[in-house]
BAFIVO-528761 format. One record per residue (C-alpha): y, z, x; residue in one letter. Coordinates in steps of 0.05 Angstrom, whole numbers, padded with zeros to 5 digits, always signed. Last residue first. Layout:
BEGIN
YZXA;...
//
This chain:
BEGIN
-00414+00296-00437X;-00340+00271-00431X;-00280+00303-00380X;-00211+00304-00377X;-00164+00292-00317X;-00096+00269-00350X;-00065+00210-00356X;-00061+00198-00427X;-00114+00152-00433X;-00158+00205-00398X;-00203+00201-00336X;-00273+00209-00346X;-00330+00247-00310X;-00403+00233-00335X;-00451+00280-00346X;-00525+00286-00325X;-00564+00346-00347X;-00629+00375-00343X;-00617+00350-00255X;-00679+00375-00220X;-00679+00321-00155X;-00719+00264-00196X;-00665+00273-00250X;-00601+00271-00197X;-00633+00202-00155X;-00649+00173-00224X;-00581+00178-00247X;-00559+00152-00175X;-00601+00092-00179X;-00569+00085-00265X;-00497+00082-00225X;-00514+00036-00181X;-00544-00013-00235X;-00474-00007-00278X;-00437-00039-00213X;-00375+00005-00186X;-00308-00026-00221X;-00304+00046-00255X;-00312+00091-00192X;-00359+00137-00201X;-00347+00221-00217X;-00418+00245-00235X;-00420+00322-00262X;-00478+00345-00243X;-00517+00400-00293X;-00569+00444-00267X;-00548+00510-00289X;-00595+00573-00297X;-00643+00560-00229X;-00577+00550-00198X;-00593+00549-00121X;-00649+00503-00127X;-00590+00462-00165X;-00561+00450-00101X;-00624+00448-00060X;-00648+00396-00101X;-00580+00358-00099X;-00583+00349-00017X;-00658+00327-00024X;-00635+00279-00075X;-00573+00255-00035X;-00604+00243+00037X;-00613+00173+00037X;-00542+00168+00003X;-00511+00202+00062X;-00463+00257+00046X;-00389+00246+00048X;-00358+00312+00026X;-00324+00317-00048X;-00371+00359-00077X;-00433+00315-00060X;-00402+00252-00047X;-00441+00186-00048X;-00406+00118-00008X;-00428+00066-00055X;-00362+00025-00033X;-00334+00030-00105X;-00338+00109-00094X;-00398+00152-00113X;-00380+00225-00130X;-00430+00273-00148X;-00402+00347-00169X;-00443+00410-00172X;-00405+00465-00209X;-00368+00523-00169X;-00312+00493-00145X;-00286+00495-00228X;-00232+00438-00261X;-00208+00462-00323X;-00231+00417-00380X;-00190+00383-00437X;-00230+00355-00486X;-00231+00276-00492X;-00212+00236-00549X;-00215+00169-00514X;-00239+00155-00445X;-00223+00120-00381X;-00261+00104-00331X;-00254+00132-00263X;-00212+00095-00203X;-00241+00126-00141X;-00233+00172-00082X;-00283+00217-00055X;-00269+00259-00002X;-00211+00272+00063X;-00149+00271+00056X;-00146+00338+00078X;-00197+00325+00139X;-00140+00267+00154X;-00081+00320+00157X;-00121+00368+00206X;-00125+00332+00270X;-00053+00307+00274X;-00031+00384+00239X;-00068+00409+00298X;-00034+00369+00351X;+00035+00370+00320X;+00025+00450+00328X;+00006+00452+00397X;+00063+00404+00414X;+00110+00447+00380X;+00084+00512+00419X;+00096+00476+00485X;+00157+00458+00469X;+00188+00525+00448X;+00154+00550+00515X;+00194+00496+00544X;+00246+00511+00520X;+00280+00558+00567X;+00354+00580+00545X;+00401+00579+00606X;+00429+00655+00619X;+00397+00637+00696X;+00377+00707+00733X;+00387+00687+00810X;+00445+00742+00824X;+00495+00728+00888X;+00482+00798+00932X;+00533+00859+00919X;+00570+00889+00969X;+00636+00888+00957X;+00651+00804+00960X;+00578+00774+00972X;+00527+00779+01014X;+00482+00731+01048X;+00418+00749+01071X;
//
């Protein structure tokens, strides 16, 4: 061992700041925000119609929404579903809302009339009372029509 002037040995301890815990923890993050980011934009996206003297209506999680994009792609609140598997997906909805069985149907506007009437019949045959359809307003706001 080598020893310096008075005694004292030469000191190893670096005052150098050490990223790469500071790295590591911004790659974890980049990571997650990579993998969540797309599950945000996730759902169903469409241009609705557009209505005329339309009530304003707050929008609510709880009611049971069917979306149905210009692809045909069905959404049951705004998650991908398969459309094979939409009326047995709906019947447990409303199974679960023995007092409200009304679907709210969001479809793209340039979506063929007949698709629209197959889901219909999908939502009746699974326990739908009612079937209304969402609009989007003149205005530019999201309003509704029954």
């Amino acid at each position: 061992m080598a020893f310096e002037a008075e005694g004292f040995r030469r000191s190893e301890v670096s005052a150098d700041i050490n990223v790469t815990p500071m790295v590591d923890v911004m790659l974890v993050l980049l990571i997650i925000f990579m993998v969540v980011t797309p599950a945000l934009l996730q759902g169903f996206q469409g241009q609705l119609p557009q209505g005329d003297n339309l009530k304003d209506r707050e929008a609510d999680e709880s009611r049971v929404e069917l979306g149905i994009d210009l692809n045909g792609q069905y959404y049951l609140k705004k998650k991908p579903i398969r459309r094979e598997d939409a009326g047995m997906l709906l019947k447990r909805e409303f199974d679960m809302r023995p007092q409200d069985k009304v679907l709210f149907v969001k479809a793209d506007r340039r979506l063929k009339y007949g698709e629209l009437m197959e889901a219909m019949k999908i939502a009746r045959e699974a326990g739908a009372r009612v079937v209304a359809a969402v609009t989007e307003g003149r205005g530019g706001k999201d309003e509704e029509s029954h």
